[in-house]
N, C-alpha and C positions, 0 to 999 in steps of 0.2 A: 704563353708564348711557346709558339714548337720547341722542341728539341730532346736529346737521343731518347726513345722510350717514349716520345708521347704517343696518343693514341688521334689520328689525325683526317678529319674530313673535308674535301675540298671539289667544288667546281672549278675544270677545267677545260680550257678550248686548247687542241693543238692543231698548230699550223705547218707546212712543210711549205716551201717557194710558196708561200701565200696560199696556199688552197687548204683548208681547213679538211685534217684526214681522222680527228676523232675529237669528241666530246661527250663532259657529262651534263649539259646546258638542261636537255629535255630527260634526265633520268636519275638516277640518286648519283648522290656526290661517291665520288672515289675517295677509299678509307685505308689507309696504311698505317704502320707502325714506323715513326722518324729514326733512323736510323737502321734497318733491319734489312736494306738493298732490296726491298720491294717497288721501289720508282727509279729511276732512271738518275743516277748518283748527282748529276747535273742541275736537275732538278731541286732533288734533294736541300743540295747545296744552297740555293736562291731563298728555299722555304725554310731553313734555320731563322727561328729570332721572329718568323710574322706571329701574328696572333687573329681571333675571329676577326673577322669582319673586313680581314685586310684585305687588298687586290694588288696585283703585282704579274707585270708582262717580266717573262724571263727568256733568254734565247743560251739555248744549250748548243756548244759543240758535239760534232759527231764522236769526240773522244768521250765527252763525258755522257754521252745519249746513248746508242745506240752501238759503237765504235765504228772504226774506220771501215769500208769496203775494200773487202782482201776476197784476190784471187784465189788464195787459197780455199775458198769457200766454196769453189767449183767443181763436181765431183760427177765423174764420169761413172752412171752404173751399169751394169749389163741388162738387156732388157728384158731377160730370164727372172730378174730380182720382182719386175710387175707383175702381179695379177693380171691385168689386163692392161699392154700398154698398147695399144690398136689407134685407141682412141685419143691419146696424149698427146696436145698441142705446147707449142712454147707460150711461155704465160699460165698456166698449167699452175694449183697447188697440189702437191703430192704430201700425205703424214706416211708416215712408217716411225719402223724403230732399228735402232744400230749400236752395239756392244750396251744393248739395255735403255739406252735413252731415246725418248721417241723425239722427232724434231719432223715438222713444216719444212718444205724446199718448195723455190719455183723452179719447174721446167724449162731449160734455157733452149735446148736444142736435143731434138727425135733424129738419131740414125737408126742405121741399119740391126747393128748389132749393140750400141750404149742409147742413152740417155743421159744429160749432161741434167745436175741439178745445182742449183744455188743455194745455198745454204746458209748464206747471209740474213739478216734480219732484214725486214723490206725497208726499214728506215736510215740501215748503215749507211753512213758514209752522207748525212743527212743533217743539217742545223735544223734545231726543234725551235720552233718559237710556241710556248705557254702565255696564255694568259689564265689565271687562277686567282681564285676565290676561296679563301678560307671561311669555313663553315662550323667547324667543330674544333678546339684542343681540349684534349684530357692527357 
């Protein structure tokens, strides 16, 4: 039976408003360590206590998935900061890095002189619905 410390493999399907946005159906099972905030705490939480072979549909809130969509997450940079921002549309993924941590943004909006990026996870503010398959406890 999972729990804190085990060592843990599982097929999973996730769903966002019904349209399936990832899975490990066609590829090796996803492997964590239960308790160690390597999955998504909500999750987590659902897969205490299964054991092999079980299956189990779980729907996560955006507080415990992903968290909530905060404006704060909007961040206006100067377009001197791009390499090349000519080409930079809304919809856009940008990487970089910022006081040492490197982070993913979408491009929300090209002006003149900024570039607005979002910063949010693309699933905040998102109910996760799982469906999973336990495959492995150790």
């Amino acid at each position: 039976m999972i729990k804190k410390g085990s060592q843990v493999k599982l097929h999973y399907t996730l769903s966002v408003d019904d349209e399936v946005v990832d899975s490990s159906q066609n590829d090796e099972p996803l492997s964590y360590t239960h308790g160690e905030e390597q999955i998504v705490p909500g999750l987590e939480e659902h897969l205490e206590g299964m054991g092999v072979g079980e299956k189990k549909k779980a729907t996560v809130d955006p507080e415990k998935g992903y968290g909530l969509y905060s404006e704060e997450g909007l961040q206006a940079v100067a377009r001197s900061a791009f390499n090349d921002p000519s080409g930079l549309k809304p919809g856009d993924v940008v990487s970089g890095q910022a006081e040492g941590q490197a982070f993913e943004a979408r491009v929300t909006e090209v002006g003149d002189e900024e570039i607005t990026l979002d910063l949010n996870h693309p699933l905040a503010g998102k109910t996760l619905e799982f469906e999973v398959e336990i495959v492995e406890v150790v």
